[in-house]
C-alpha positions in Angstrom: -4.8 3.0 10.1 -1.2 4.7 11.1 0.7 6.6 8.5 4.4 4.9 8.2 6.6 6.9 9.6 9.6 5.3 8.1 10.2 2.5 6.2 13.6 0.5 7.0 15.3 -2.4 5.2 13.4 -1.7 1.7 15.7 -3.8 -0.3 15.4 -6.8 2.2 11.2 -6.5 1.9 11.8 -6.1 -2.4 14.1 -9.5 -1.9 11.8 -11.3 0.5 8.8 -10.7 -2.1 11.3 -11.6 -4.6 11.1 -9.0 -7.0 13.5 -7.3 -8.9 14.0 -3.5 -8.5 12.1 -2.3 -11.3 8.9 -4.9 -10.5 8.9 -3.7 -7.3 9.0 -0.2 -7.6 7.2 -0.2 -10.8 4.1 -1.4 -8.8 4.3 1.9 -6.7 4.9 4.5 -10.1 8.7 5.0 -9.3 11.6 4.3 -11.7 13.8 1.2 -10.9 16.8 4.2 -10.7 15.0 6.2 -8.2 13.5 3.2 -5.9 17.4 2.4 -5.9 18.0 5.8 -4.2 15.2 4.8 -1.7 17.1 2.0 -1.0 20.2 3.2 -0.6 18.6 5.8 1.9 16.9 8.9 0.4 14.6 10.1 1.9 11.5 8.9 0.7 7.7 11.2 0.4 5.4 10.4 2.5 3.1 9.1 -0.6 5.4 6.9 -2.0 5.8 5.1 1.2 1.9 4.8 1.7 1.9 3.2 -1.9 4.4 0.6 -0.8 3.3 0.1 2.7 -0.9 -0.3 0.8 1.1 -2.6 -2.6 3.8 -4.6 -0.9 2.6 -4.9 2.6 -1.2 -5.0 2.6 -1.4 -6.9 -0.5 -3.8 -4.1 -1.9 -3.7 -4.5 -6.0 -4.4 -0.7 -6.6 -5.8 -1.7 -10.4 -8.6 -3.3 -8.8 -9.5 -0.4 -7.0 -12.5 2.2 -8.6 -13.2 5.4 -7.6 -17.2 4.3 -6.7 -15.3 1.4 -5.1 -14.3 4.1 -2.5 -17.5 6.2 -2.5 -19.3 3.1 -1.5 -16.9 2.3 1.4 -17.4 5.8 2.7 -20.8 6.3 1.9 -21.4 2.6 4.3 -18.7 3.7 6.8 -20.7 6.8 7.8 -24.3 5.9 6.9 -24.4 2.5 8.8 -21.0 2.1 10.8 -22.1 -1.3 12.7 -22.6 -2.8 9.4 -19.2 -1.3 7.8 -17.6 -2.5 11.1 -19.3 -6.3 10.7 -18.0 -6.2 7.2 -14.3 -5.5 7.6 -14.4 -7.5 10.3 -15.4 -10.7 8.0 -12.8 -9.7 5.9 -10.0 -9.8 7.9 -10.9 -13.4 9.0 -10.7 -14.1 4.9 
């Protein structure tokens, strides 16, 4: 999975989800005052845009996700990677 580089248009992609400033960045941890500033073109950390490329993008509802959740993945990725493969593969078809 590639790192975002740079994220353009951010308050086009918060309108198109329709959600209001403070919905949309609240999902990420950042104020409503300081996702404005992204907005309107700071420069954003590379974390932050991970979280919204992971929330807003992918779809992934980080208060489902459990740190054995994790272990598991990685534990299956290297101990058996045709299955881990065969298994992300199903789920990208869902």
């Amino acid at each position: 999975m590639k790192l975002f580089d740079e994220i353009f248009n951010l308050s086009e992609i918060r309108r198109k989800l329709r959600l209001s400033q403070y919905d949309f960045w609240n999902k990420v941890g950042v104020t409503q005052s300081g996702g404005s500033r992204y907005e309107n073109g700071r420069n954003m950390p590379k974390p932050v845009r991970e979280l919204v490329r992971l929330v807003h993008i992918q779809k992934v509802d980080l208060s489902k996700i459990q740190k054995d959740d994790l272990i598991v993945a990685k534990l299956l990725k290297t101990k058996n990677p045709n299955l881990y493969k065969s298994l992300k593969k199903m789920a990208k078809l869902k």
